[in-house]
N, C-alpha and C positions, 0 to 999 in steps of 0.2 A: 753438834752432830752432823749441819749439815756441810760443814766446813770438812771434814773428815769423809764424807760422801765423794765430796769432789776432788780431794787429793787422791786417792782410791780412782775416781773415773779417770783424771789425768793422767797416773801412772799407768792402767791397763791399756788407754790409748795411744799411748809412747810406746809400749810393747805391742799394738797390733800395727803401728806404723812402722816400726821396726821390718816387723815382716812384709808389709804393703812395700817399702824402697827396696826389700831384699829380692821379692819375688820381680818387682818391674825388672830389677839390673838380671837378674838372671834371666829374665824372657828377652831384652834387648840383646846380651852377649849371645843368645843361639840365633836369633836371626844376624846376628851380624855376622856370625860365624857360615852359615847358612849360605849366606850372599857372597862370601871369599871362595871360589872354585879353587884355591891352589891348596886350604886349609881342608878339604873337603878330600882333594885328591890325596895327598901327606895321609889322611887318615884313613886311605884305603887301602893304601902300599901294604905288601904280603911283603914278610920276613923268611928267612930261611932257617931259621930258630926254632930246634926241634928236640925239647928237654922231654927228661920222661915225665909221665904224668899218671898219678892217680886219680879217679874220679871217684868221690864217696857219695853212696845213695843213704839215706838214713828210710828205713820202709816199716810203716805198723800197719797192718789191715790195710796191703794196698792192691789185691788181685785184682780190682777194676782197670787198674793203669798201670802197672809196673809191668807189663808183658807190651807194652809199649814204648816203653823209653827203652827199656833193654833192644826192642829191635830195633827202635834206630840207632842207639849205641853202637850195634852191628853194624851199621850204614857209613858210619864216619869216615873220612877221608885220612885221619889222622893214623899213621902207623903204628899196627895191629902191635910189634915188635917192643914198643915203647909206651904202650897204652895199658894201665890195671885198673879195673871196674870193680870195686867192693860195695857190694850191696848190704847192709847191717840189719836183717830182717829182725827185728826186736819185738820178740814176744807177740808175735802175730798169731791169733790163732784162724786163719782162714787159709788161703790157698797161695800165699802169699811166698812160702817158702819153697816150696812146691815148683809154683812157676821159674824161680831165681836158680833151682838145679837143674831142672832141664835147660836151662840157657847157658848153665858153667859145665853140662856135658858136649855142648856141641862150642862150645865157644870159651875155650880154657882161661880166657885172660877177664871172663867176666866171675868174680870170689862171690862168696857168699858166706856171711859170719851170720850162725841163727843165736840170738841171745833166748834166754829160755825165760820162765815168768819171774825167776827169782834173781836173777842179772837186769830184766831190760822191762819195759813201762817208764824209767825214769826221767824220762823227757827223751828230745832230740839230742841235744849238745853230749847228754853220757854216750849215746847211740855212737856220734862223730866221734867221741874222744878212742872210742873203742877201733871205730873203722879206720882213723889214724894211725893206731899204734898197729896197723898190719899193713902198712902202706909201704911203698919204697919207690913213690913218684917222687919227681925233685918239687913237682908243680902240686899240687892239693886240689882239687876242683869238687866243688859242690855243685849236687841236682836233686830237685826233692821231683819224688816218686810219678806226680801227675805231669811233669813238662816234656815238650818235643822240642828237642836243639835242630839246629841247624847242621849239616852236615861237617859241612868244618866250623864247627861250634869250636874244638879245641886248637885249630890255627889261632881263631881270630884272639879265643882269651889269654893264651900263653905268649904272644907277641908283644906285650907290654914288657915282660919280665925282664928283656934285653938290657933294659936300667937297671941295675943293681939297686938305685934309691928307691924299686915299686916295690911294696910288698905284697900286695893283694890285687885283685881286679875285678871288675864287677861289668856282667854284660845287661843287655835291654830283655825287657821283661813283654812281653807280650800277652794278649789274652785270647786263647784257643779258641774257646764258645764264647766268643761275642754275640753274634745273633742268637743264642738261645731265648733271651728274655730282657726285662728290661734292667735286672740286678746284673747279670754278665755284663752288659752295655754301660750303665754306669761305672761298674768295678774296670772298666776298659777305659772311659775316661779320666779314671784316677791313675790308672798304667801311665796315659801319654804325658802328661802333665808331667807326673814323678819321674818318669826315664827319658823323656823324650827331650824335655825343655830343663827341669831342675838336676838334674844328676849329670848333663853334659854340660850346664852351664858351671857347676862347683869344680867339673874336672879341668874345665878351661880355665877357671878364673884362679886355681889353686887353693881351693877352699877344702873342705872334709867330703869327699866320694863317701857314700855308705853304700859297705857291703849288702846285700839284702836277703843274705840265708841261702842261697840259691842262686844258679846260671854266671858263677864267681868262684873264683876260691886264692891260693895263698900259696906263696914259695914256703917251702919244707921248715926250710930253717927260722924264719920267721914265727909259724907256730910251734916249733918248738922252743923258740924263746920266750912265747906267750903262754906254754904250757898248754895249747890247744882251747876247746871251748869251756868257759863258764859255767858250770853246773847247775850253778844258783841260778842262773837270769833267763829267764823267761823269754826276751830280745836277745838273743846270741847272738847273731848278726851285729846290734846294731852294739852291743858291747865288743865286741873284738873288731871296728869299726874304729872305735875309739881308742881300745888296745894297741891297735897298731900305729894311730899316729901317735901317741903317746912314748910309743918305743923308737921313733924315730924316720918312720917307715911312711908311705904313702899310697892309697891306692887309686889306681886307674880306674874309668871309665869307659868298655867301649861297647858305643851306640850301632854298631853294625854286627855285634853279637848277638844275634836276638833268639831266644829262647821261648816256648811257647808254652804259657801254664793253663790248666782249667777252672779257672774263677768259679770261688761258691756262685752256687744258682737262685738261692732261698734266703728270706731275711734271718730265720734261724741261725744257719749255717756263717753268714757273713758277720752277726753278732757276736759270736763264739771266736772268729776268727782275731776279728777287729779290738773284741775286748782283750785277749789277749797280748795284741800290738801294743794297745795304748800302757796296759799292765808294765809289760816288758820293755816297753820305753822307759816309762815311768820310775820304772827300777834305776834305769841307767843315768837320767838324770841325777840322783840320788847316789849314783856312786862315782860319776865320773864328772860332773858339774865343776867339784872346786877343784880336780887334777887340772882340767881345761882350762882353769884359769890361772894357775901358778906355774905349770911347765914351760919349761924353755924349749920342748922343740917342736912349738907350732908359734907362728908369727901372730900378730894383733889380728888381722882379717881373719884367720882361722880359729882364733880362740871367740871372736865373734858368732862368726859360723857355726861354730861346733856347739853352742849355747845355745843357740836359735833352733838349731836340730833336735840338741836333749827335750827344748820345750815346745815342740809341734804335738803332742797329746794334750798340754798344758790348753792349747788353743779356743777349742770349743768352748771350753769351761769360761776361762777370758772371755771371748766375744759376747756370749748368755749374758754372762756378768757387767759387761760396759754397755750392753742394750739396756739391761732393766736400771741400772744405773744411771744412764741416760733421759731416760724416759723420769723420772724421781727427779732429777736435776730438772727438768721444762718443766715440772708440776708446780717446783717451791721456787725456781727462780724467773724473775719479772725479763721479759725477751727487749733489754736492752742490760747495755754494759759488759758486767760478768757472765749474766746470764748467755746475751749474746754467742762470747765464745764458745759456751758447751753448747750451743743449739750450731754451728757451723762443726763441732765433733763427731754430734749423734750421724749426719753421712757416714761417716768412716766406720761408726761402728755397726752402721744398717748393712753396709755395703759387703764388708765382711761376715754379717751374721749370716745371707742368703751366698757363700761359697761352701766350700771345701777344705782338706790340708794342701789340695792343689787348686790355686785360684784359678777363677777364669777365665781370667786371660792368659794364664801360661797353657791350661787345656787347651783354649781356643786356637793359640800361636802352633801349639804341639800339631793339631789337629788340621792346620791350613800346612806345615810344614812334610806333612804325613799324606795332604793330598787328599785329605779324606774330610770334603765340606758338608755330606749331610749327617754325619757324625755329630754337626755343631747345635743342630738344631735341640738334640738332647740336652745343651748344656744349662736350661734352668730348672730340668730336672735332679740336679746335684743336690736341690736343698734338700731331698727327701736321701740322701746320704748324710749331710752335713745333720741334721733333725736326728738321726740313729745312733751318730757320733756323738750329740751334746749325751744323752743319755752314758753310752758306752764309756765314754773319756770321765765324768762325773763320777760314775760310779768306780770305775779304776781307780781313779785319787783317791776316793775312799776308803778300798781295797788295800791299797799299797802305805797308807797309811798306819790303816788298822795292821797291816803287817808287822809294820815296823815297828808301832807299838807292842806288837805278841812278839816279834824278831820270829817270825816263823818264813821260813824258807819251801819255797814250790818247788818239786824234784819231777812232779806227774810229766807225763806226756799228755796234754788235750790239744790232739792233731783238728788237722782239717779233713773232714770223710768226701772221699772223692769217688764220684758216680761212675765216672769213665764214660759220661757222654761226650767228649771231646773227641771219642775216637769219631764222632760223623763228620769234624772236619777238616781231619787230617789229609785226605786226598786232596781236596784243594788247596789245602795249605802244601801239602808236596808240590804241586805246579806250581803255585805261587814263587816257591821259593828257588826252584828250579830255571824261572824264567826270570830272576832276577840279579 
């Protein structure tokens, strides 16, 4: 039996070191990147590339915040001429469609498609597939309801597209209400980490860019060879992520798109969010795990990559598991010899139990790169994220399991309810962005 314990402990720790080499080389590639002024400049250069573009909102119950992104929609730089705003009010019963007409009265290029109760509830991805099929952008651009873009939000996204080999794009994610509390704050450290350090190091190094649902979207043609979004899956994003490199396609990164979202406030609200994620992940794993490893059009590093991403929900559950496993290994075995080696392990696996999906050192790098030092003082409060997660992620594998055992498929929408306290700090964020 205990022979069996410890093949178990060493294979989980092969897969958390996996991630430990992966996560160093991608926080080494941004600072090195960081420190080359001429790779820095190349990646500020404005283009003269100016394709038509759709912008799809997908909106259920969002009158706190959608009279806000629409006005800055108004605000953007990009020409009015070339620009369509379809808003997919789906089955809203609040004030929600209400606000979206008065804004396509005074401002014609912004559409509004109201689905009624017996069309729309069935998730986001039907919402898109619908707002799609009334589109006649070349470009596809996704915004979910609560963000504030940047004013030439759609220069900076549609400038990749110049390659014919990009298919999609994905910009930086920012958190609105950081100071509101110390869950924004947190959920803000997970922001920099994941955009700031890991998603410009995959873009750099030519690994798998993931779409992230939002402040991105996709050349025309492209989803329509993918047939637009998933219906089945939960993670839409992160399967038309892998959709597309699948189809041959690749997607950009850019770190100077940044787009400004409102992070749940409340542990409720983040567990609702979060389980989801892990859910919708977990899906993808499960459907797109053995493509990633038999196709021919991603190279050895990418099929790598793209493995280690399907199993970032998997993570929590792992580290739990090679802690208590650990600790069983130092009880029955004598601290020399065999023993020895799993007591020089259990580091590795303590080290990782008190992080995150974004370790700490890539937040912390993200965070010294961002200018923003007392930001870092918060980062041993991550374990009480990481603590929420072992739960959330646990119970998803269960979930997705037992799914697959019933083969019952999720069609609902369980959005994320947003306050529209974010609107306190948008004016500074207007200066901010203004002077920069």
């Amino acid at each position: 039996m205990i022979e069996a314990v410890e093949a178990l402990f060493v294979l989980l720790i092969a897969f958390m070191l996996a991630y430990l080499v992966r996560h160093n080389i991608f926080t080494f590639t941004v600072l090195r990147r960081a420190n080359n002024p001429k790779k820095t400049e190349k990646a500020h250069a404005k283009s003269n590339f100016e394709p038509s573009v759709t912008i799809l909102i997908p909106a259920r119950n969002e009158e706190n915040v959608i009279g806000r992104l629409l006005q800055r929609l108004t605000e953007l730089t990009y020409p009015k001429n070339k620009l369509q705003v379809i808003v997919i009010n789906d089955a809203s019963d609040d004030q929600t469609g209400k606000i979206v007409s008065d804004f396509h009265r005074k401002y014609p290029y912004i559409e509004v498609i109201n689905r009624d109760k017996i069309r729309g509830g069935k998730g986001k991805s039907a919402a898109m597939n619908h707002g799609f099929s009334k589109s006649n952008g070349e470009i596809i651009l996704c915004f979910d309801a609560d963000y504030y873009p940047q004013q030439d939000i759609v220069e900076r996204l549609t400038s990749p597209f110049v390659d014919p080999t990009v298919g999609g794009v994905q910009g930086r994610v920012v958190v609105l209400n950081e100071p509101q509390n110390i869950i924004t704050r947190l959920i803000a450290l997970e922001r920099v980490g994941g955009y700031r350090v890991d998603q410009e190091a995959r873009d750099n190094l030519g690994l798998i860019v993931q779409f992230g649902g939002t402040v991105g979207g996709f050349r025309r043609r492209v989803l329509e060879t993918l047939h637009g979004w998933d219906e089945t899956m939960l993670s839409e994003d992160t399967d038309l992520t892998l959709r597309t490199y699948l189809a041959g396609y690749k997607i950009k990164y850019e770190v100077n798109a940044e787009c400004y979202e409102e992070a749940v406030d409340n542990w409720r609200a983040y567990w609702r969010q979060r389980y989801r994620w892990a859910k919708g992940h977990m899906q993808c794993f499960f459907k797109h795990s053995w493509k990633v490893l038999t196709t021919n059009k991603l190279n050895l590093k990418q099929k790598v990559d793209g493995l280690l991403l399907l199993s970032v929900y998997f993570m929590p559950t792992i580290v739990f598991l090679s802690f208590v496993l650990g600790l069983i290994l130092l009880m029955q075995l004598p601290a020399h010899g065999f023993g020895l080696a799993f007591m020089t392990l259990v580091p590795v696996s303590c080290y990782s139990f008190i992080g995150n999906f974004a370790p700490f050192f890539e937040v912390g790098v993200g965070l010294y790169l961002d200018g923003r030092k007392r930001s870092q003082w918060l980062l041993p409060l991550s374990i009480l994220t990481f603590l929420f997660n072992l739960s959330i992620c646990g119970l998803a594998l269960l979930d997705v399991l037992a799914g697959k055992i019933r083969r019952k498929r999720t069609h609902s929408w369980s959005k994320t309810n947003h306050s529209g306290k974010g609107d306190n700090y948008v004016n500074g964020l207007t200066l901010k962005v203004k002077t920069n």
